[in-house]
PAPASE-122598 format. One record per atom (N, C-alpha, C): x, y, z; residue number from 1; residue in three letters. Coordinates in Angstrom, 3 decimals, always signed. Layout:
+----------+----------+----------+-----+--------+
:       c1 :       c2 :       c3 : num : residu :
+----------+----------+----------+-----+--------+
:        X :        Y :        Z : NUM :    ala :
...
+----------+----------+----------+-----+--------+
//
This chain:
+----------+----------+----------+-----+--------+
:       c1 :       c2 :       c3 : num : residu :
+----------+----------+----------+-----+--------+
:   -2.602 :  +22.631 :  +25.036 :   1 :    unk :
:   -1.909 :  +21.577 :  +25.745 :   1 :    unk :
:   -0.463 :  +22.013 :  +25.936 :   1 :    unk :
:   -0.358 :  +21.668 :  +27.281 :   2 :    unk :
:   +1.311 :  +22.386 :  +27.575 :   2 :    unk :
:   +2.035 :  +21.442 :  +27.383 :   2 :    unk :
:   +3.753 :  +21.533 :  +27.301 :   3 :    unk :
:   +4.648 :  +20.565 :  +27.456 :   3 :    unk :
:   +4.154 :  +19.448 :  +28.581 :   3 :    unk :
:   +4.337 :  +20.070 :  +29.647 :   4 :    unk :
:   +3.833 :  +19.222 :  +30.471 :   4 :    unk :
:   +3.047 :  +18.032 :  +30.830 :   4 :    unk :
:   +1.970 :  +19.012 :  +30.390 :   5 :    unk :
:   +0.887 :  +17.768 :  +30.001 :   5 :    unk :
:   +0.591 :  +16.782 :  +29.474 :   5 :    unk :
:   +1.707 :  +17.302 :  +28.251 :   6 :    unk :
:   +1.934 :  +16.123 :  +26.914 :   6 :    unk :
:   +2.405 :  +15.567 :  +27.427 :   6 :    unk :
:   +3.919 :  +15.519 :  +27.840 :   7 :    unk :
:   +5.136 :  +14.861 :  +28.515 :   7 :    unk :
:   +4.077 :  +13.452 :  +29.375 :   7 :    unk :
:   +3.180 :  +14.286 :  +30.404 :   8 :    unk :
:   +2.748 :  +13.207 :  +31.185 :   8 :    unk :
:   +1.749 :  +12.227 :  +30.393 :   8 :    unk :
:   +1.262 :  +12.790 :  +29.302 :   9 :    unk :
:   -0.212 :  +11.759 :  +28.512 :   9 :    unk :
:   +1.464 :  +10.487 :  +27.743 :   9 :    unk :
:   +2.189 :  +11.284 :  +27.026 :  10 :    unk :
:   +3.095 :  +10.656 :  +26.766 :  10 :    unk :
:   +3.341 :   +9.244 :  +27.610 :  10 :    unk :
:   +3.850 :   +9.706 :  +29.352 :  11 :    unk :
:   +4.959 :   +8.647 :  +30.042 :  11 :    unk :
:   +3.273 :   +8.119 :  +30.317 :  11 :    unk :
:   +2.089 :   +8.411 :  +30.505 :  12 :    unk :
:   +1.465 :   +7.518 :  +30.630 :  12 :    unk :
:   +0.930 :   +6.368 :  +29.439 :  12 :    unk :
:   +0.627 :   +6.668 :  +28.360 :  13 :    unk :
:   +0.811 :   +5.860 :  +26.968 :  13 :    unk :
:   +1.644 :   +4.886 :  +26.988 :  13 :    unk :
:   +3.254 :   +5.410 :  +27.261 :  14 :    unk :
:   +4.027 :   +4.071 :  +27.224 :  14 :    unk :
:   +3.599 :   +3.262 :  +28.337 :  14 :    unk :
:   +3.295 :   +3.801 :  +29.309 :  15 :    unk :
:   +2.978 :   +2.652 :  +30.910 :  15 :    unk :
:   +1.873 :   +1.776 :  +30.599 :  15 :    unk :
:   +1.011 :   +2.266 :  +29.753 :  16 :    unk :
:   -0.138 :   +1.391 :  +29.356 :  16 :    unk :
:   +0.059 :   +0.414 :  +28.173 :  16 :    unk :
:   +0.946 :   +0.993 :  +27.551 :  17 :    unk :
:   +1.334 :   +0.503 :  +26.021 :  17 :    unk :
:   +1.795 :   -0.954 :  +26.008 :  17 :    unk :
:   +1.747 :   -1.932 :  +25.217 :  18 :    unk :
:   +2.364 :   -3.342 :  +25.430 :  18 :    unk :
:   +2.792 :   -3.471 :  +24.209 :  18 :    unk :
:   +3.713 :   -4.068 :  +24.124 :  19 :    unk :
:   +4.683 :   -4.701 :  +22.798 :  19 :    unk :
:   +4.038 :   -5.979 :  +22.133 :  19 :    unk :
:   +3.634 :   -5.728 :  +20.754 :  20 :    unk :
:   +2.817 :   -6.975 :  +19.969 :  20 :    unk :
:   +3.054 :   -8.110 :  +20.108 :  20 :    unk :
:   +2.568 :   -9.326 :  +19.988 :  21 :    unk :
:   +2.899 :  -10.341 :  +20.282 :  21 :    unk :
:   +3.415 :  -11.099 :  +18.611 :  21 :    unk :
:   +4.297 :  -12.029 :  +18.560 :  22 :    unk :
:   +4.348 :  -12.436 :  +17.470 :  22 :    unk :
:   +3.269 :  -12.719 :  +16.073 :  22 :    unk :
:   +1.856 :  -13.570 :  +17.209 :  23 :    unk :
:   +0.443 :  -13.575 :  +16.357 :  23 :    unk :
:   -0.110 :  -11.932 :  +15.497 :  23 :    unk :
:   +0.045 :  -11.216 :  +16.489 :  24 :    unk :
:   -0.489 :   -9.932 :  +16.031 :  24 :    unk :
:   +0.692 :   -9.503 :  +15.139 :  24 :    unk :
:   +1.563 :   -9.334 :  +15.328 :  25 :    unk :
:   +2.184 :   -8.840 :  +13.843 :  25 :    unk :
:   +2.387 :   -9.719 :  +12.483 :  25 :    unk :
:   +2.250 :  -11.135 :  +12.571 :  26 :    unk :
:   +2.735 :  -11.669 :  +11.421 :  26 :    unk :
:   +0.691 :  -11.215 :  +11.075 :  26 :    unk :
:   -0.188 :  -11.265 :  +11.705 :  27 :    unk :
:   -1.567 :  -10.966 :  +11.219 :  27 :    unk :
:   -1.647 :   -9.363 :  +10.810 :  27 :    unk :
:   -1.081 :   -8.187 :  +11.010 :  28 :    unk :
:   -0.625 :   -7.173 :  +10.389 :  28 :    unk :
:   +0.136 :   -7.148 :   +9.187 :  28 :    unk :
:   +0.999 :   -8.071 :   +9.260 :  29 :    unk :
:   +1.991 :   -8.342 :   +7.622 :  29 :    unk :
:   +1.224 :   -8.909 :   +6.848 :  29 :    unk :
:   -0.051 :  -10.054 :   +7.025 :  30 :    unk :
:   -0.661 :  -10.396 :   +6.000 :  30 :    unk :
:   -1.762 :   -9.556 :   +6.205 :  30 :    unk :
:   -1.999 :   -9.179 :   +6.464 :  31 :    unk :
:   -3.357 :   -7.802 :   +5.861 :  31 :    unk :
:   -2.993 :   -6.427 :   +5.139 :  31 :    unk :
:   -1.127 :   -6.204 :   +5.400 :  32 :    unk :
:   -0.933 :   -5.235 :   +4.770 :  32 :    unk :
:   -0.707 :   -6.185 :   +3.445 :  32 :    unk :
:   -0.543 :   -7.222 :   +2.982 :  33 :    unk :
:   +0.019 :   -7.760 :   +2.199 :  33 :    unk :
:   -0.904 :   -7.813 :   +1.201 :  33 :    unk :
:   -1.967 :   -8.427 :   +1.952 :  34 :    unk :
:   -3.345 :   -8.696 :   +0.992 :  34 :    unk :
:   -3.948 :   -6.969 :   +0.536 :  34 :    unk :
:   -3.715 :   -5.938 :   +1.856 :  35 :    unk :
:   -4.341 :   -4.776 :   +1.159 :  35 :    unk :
:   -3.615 :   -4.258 :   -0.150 :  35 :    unk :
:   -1.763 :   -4.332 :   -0.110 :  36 :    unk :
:   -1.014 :   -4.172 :   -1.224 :  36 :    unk :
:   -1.564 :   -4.871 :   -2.830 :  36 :    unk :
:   -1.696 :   -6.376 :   -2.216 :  37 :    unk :
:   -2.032 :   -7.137 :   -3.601 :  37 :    unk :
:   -3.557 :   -6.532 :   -3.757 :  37 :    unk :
:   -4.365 :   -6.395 :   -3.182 :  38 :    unk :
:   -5.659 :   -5.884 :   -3.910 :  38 :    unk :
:   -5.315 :   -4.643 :   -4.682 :  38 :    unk :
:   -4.682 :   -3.264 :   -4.372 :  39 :    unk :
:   -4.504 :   -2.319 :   -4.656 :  39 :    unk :
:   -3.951 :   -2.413 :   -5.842 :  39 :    unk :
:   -3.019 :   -3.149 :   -6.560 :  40 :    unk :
:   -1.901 :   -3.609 :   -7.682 :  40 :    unk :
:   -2.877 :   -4.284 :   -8.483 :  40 :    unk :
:   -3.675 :   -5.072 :   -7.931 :  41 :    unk :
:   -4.928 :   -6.023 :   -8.845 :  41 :    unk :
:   -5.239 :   -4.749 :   -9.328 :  41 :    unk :
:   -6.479 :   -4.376 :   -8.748 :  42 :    unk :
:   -7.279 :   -3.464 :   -9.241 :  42 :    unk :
:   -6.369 :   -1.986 :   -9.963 :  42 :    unk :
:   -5.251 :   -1.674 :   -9.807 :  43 :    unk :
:   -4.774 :   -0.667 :  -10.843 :  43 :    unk :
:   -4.451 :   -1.807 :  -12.194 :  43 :    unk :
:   -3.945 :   -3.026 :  -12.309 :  44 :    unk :
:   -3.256 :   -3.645 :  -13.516 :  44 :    unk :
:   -4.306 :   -3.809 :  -14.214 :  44 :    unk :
:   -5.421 :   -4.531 :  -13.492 :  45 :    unk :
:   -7.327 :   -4.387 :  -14.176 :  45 :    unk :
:   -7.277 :   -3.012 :  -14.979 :  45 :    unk :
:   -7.255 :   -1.713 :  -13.890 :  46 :    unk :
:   -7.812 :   -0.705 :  -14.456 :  46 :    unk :
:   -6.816 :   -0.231 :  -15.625 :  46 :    unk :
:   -4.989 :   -0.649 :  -15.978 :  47 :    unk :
:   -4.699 :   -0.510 :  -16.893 :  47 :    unk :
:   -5.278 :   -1.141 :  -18.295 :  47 :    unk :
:   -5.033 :   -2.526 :  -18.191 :  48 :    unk :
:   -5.670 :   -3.315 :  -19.032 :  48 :    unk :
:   -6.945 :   -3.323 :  -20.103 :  48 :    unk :
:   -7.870 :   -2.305 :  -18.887 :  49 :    unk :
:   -8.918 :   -1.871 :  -19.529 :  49 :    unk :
:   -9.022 :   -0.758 :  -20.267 :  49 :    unk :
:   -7.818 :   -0.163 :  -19.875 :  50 :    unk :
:   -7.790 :   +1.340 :  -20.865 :  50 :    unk :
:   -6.665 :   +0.710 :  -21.934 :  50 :    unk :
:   -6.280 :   -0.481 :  -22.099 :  51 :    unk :
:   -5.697 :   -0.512 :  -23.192 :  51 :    unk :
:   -6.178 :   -1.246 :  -24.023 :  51 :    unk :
:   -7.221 :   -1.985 :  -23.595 :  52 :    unk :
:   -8.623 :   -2.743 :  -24.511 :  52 :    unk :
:   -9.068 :   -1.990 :  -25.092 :  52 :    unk :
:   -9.799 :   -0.859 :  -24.427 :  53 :    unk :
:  -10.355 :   +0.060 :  -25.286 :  53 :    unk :
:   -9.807 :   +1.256 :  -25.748 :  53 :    unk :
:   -8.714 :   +0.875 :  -25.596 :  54 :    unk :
:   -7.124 :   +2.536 :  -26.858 :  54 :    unk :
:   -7.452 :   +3.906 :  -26.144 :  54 :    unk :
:   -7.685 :   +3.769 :  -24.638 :  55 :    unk :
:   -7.296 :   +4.602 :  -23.997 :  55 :    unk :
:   -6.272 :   +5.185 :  -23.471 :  55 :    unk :
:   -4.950 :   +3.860 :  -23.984 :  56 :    unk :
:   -3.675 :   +3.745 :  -23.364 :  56 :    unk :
:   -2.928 :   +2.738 :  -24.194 :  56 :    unk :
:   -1.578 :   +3.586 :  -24.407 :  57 :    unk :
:   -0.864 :   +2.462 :  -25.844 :  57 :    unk :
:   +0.508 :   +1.605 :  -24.760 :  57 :    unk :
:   +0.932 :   +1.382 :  -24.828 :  58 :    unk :
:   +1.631 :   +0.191 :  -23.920 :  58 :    unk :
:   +3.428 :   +1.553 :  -24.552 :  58 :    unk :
:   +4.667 :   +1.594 :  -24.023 :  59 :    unk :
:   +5.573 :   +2.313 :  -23.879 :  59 :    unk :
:   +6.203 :   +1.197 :  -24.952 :  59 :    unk :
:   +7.135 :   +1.552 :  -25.826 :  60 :    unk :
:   +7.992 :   +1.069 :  -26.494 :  60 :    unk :
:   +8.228 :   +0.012 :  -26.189 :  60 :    unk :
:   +9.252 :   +0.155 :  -25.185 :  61 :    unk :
:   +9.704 :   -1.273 :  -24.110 :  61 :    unk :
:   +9.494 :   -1.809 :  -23.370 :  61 :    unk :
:   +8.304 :   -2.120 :  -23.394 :  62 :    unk :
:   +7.223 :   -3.283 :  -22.990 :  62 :    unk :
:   +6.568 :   -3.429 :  -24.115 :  62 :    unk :
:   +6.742 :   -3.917 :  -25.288 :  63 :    unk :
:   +6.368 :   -4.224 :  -26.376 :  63 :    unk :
:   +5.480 :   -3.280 :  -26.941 :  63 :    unk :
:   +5.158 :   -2.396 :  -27.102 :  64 :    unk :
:   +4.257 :   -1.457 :  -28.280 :  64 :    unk :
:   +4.834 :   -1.540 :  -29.579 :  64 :    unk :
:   +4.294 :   -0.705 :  -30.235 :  65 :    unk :
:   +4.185 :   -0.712 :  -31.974 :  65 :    unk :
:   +5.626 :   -0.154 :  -31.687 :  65 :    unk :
:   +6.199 :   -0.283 :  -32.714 :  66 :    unk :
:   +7.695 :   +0.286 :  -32.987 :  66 :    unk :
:   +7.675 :   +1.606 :  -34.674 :  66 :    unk :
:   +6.869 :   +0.960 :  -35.455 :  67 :    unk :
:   +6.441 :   +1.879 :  -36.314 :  67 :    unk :
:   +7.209 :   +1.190 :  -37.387 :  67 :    unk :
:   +7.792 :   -0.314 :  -37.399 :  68 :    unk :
:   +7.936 :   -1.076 :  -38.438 :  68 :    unk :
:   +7.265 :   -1.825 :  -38.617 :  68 :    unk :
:   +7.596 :   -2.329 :  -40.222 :  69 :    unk :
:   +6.121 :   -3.305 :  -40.819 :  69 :    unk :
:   +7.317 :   -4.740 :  -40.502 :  69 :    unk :
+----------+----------+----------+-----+--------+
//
C-alpha cells in the first residue's frame, strides 16, 4: 500500500466517519465501566482465595502479622 493510497482510504474514512452521539458514548462509559468493575471483582475474589487457603499473606500495612504477641 502506497502513501497515496492510504492518504485516499484515509480522506475517505473521515468522509464516511460520523461523530458519536451523546447516547452512544455515555453507553460506551458504562460498559467500559462495568467491564473495569468485573475485572477488579474477579482479581479481589481471586486474591481472597489465595489468602483463605495461605497461598498469599496480606503485606504488613494492610494489616498482616507483625511478628508480635
Amino acid at each position: 500500500m502506497g502513501a497515496r493510497s492510504f492518504l485516499q482510504s484515509v480522506r475517505r474514512l473521515f468522509h464516511v466517519a460520523q461523530k458519536p452521539g451523546w447516547e452512544e458514548t455515555s453507553l460506551l462509559i458504562k460498559i467500559s465501566l462495568l467491564g473495569v468493575l468485573i475485572v477488579g471483582g474477579i482479581g479481589f475474589v481471586i486474591r481472597v482465595l489465595f489468602w483463605l487457603v495461605g497461598l498469599y499473606t496480606l503485606p504488613t500495612s494492610q494489616g498482616g502479622t507483625t511478628g508480635f504477641i
